[in-house]
LOMI-993538 format. One record per residue: residue in three letters; x negated, y, z negated of N, C-alpha, C in turn. Coordinates in steps of 0.001 Angstrom, whole numbers, plus 500000, padded with zeros to 6 digits. Example, Ala and Ser with C-alpha at 12.3 -4.5 7.8 and 13.67 -1.06 7.14 Angstrom:
% LOMI-993538
ala486810494310492200487700495500492200486800496700492200
ser487150497750492920486330498940492860487100500030492130
***
This chain:
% LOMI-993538
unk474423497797491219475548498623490809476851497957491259
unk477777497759490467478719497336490692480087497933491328
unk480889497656492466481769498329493212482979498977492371
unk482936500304492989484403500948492081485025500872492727
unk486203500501491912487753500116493020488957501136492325
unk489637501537493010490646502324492376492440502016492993
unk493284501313492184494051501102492229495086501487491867
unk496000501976493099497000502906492662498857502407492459
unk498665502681491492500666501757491618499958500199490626
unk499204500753489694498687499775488819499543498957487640
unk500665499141487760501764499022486746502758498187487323
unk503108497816488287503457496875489359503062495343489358
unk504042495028489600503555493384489867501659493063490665
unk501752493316492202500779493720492890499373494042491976
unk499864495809491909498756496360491401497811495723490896
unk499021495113489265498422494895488157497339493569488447
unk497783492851489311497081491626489472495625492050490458
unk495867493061491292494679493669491816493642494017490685
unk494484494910489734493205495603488823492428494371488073
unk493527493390487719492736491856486787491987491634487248
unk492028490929488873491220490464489805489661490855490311
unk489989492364490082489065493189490689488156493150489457
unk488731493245488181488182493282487282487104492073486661
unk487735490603486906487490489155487084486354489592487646
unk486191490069488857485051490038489926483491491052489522
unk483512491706488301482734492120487952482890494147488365
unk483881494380489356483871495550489528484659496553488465
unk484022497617488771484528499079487307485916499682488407
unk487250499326487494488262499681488192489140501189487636
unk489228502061488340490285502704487589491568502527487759
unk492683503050486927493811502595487611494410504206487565
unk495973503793488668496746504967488408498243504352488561
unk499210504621487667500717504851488069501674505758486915
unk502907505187487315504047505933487001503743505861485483
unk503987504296485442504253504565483467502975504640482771
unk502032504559483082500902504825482653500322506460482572
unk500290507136483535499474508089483871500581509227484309
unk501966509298484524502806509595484995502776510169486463
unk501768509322487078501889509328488479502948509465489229
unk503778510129489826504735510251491045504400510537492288
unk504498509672493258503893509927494509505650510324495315
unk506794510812494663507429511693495455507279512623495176
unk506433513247493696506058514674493788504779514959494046
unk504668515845494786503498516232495647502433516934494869
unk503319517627494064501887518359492572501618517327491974
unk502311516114491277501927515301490505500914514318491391
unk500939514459492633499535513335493443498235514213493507
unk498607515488493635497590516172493696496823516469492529
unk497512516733491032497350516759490011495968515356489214
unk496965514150489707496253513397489494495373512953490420
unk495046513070491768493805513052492424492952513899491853
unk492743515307491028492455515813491108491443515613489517
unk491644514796489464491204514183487540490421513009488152
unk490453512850489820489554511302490167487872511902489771
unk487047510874489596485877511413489817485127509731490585
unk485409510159491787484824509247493185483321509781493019
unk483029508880494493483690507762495052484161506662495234
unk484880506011495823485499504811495350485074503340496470
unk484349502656495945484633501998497318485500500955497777
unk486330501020497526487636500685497775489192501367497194
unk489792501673497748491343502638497173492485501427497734
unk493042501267496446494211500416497314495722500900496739
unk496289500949497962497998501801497608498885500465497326
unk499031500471495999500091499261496036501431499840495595
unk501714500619495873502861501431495425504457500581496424
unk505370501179495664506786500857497053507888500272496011
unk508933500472496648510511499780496293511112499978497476
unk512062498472497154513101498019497992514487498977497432
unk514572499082496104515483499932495837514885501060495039
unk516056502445495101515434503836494677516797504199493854
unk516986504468492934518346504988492299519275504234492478
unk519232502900493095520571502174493079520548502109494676
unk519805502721495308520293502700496528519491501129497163
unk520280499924497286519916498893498076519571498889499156
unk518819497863499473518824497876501165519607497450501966
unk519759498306503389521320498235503699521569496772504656
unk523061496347504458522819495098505249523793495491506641
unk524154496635506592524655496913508477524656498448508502
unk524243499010509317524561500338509652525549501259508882
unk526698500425508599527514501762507885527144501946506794
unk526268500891506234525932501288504943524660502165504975
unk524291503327505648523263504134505670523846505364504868
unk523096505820504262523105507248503395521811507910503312
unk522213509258503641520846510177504139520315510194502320
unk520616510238501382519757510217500012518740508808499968
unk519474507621500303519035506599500321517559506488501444
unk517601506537502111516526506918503329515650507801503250
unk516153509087502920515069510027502209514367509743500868
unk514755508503500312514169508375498979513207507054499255
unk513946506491500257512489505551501470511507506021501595
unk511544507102502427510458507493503386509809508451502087
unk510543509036501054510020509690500263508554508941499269
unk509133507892499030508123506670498062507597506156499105
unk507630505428500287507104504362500726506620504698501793
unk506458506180502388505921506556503467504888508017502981
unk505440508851502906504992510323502403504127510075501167
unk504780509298500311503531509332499037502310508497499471
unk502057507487499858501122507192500253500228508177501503
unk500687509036502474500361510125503103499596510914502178
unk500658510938501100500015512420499970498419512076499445
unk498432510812498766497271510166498720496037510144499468
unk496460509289501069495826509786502229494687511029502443
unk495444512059501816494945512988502379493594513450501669
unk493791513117500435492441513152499467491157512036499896
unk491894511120500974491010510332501189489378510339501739
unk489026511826501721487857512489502849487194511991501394
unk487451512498500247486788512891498810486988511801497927
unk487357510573498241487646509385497188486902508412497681
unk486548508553499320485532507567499898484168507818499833
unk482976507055500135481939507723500208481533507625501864
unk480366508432502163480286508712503499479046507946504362
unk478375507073503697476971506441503771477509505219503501
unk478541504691503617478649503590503550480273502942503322
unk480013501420503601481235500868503673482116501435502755
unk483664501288503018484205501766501942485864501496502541
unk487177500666501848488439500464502138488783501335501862
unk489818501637502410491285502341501743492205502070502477
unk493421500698501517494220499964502003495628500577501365
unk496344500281502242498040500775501909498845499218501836
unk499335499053501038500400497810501196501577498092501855
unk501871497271502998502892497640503601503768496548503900
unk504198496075504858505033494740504837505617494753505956
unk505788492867506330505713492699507563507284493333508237
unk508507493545507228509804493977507631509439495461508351
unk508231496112508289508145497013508637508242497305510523
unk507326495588510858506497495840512094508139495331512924
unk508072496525514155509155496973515245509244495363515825
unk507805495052516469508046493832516746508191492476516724
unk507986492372515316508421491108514414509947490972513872
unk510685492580514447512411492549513656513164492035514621
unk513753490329513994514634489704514461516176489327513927
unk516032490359513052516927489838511861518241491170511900
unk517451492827511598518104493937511576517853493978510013
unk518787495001509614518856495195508420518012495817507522
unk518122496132506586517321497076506029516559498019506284
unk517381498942507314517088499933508126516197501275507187
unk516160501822506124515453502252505760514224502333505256
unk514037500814504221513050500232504367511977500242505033
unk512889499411506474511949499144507496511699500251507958
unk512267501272508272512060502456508877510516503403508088
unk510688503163506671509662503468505917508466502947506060
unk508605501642506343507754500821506064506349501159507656
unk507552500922508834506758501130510073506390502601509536
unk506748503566509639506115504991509405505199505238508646
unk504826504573507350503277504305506744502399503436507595
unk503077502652508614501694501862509212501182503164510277
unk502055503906510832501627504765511704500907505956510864
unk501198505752509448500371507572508943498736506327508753
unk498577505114508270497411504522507986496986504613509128
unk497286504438510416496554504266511958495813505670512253
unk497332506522511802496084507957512544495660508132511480
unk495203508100509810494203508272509289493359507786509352
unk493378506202509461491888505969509948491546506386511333
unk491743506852512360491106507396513449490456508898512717
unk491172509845511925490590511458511598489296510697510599
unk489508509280509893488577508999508937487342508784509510
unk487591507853510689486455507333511201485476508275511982
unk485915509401511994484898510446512395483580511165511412
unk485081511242509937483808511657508407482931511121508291
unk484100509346508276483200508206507387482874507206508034
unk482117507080509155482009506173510512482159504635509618
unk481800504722508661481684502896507884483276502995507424
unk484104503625507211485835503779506448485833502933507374
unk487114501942506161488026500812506723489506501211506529
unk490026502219506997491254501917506616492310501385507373
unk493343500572506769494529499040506893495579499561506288
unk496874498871506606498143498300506241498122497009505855
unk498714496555504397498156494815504815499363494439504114
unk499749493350504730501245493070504400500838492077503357
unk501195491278501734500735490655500801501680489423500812
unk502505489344501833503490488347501418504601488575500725
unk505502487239500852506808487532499597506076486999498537
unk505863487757497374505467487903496082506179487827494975
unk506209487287493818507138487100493115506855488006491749
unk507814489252492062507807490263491229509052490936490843
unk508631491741490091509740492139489110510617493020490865
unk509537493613491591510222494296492930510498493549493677
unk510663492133493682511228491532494926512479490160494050
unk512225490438492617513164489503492261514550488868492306
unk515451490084492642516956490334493218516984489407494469
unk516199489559495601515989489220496955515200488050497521
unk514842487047496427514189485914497060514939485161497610
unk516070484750496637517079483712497000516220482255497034
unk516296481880498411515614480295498595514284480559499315
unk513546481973499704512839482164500020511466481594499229
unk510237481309500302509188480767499501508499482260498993
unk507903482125497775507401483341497045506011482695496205
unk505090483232496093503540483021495613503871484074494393
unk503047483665493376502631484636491977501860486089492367
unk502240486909491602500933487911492192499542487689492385
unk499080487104490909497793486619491005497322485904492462
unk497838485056493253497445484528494117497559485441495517
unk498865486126495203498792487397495969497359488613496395
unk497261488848495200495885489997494654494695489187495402
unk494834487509494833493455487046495500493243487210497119
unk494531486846497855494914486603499490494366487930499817
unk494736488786498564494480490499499401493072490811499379
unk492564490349498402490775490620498455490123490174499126
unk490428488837499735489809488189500421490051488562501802
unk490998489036502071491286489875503233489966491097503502
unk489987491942502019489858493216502321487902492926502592
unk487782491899501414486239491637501902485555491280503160
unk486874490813503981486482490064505258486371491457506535
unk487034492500505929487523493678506670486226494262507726
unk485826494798508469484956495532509251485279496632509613
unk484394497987510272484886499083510269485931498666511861
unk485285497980512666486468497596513598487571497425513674
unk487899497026512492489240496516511991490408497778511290
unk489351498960510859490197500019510533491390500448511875
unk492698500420511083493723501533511512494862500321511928
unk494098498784511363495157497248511537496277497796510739
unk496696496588511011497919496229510572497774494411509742
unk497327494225508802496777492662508709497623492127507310
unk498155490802507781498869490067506826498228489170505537
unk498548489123504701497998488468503668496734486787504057
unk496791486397505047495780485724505523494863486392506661
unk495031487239506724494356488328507460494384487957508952
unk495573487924509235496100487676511061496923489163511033
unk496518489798512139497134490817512548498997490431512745
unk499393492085512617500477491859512429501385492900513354
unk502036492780514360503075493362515580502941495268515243
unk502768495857516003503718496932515134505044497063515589
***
């Protein structure tokens, strides 16, 4: 029987190269996002709505969801440029919706056996890798999903003693969401992205649930 994978934020640079990949590999994938399925993971009926049309289990869930920008609102490059809409529309997409998700996670995994459920997160997130500043909401978002993935996999690992769940940072990726912001930065295709991430997630153990792990699968600061 071949592994079901369910990929969320499938419409995305990321995603989309996850679902190919996954697909390449012989596994039955479903997908979910915005322009497809009209997924919104800042509205809370619309995650529930569409969890609620899943028919799991899955053995693997991966959150590839996120933006650097939300309505125009950039990421900020000093303190005065903070605005409480801007930040709440952070933590709204890039922290809480993946939470919302989360929470269905008892009923999307199975309980007899191995099974991921990964959040994409990024390394601007981790407290102790920030040498730079800046992009205070973001980052602020970003660390606060590694902390909702940590204590879910601890409530998980009680259901689902085999659950793996991670944060896994994919790299700078070269996508339609990071295109504004490369500059001279080095950037990989998604495709090679998607691969770095599977190969990660295959390497994963239940030990390893509640990491924090970077696209070559080296842990990553929080």
């Amino acid at each position: 029987m071949s592994a079901r994978v369910l990929v969320i934020g499938a419409s995305g640079g990321i995603g989309a190269a996850l679902a190919q990949a996954c697909r390449a590999r012989g596994e039955e994938v479903t997908t979910l996002s915005r322009s497809d399925d009209g997924l919104d993971l800042m509205d809370e009926v619309s995650v529930n709505a569409a969890m609620a049309r899943l028919s799991g289990p899955f053995d693997a869930v991966i959150v590839a969801t996120g933006a650097l920008e939300i309505d125009g609102g950039a990421p900020e490059k000093s303190l005065r440029a903070i605005t409480q809409k801007a930040m709440m529309d952070q933590f709204a997409l890039n922290a809480v919706g993946p939470a919302l998700v989360l929470r269905h996670a008892g009923a999307l995994l199975p309980r007899d056996r191995r099974a991921v459920f990964a959040v994409l997160s990024a390394r601007v997130g981790s407290i102790g890798d920030n040498h730079l500043g800046g992009w205070i909401s973001y980052r602020s978002a970003k660390a606060a999903v590694n902390q909702i993935v940590h204590t879910a996999a601890i409530e998980l690992s009680r259901s689902h003693p085999q659950s793996i769940c991670v944060a896994l940072h994919p790299g700078t990726v070269k996508t339609a969401f990071t295109e504004k912001y490369l500059h001279r930065h080095p950037a990989v295709p998604a495709s090679e992205a998607a691969a770095n991430l599977l190969a990660v997630i295959d390497g994963l153990t239940p030990k390893d649930s509640g990491g924090f792990y970077d696209w070559a699968g080296k842990t990553v600061p929080w």
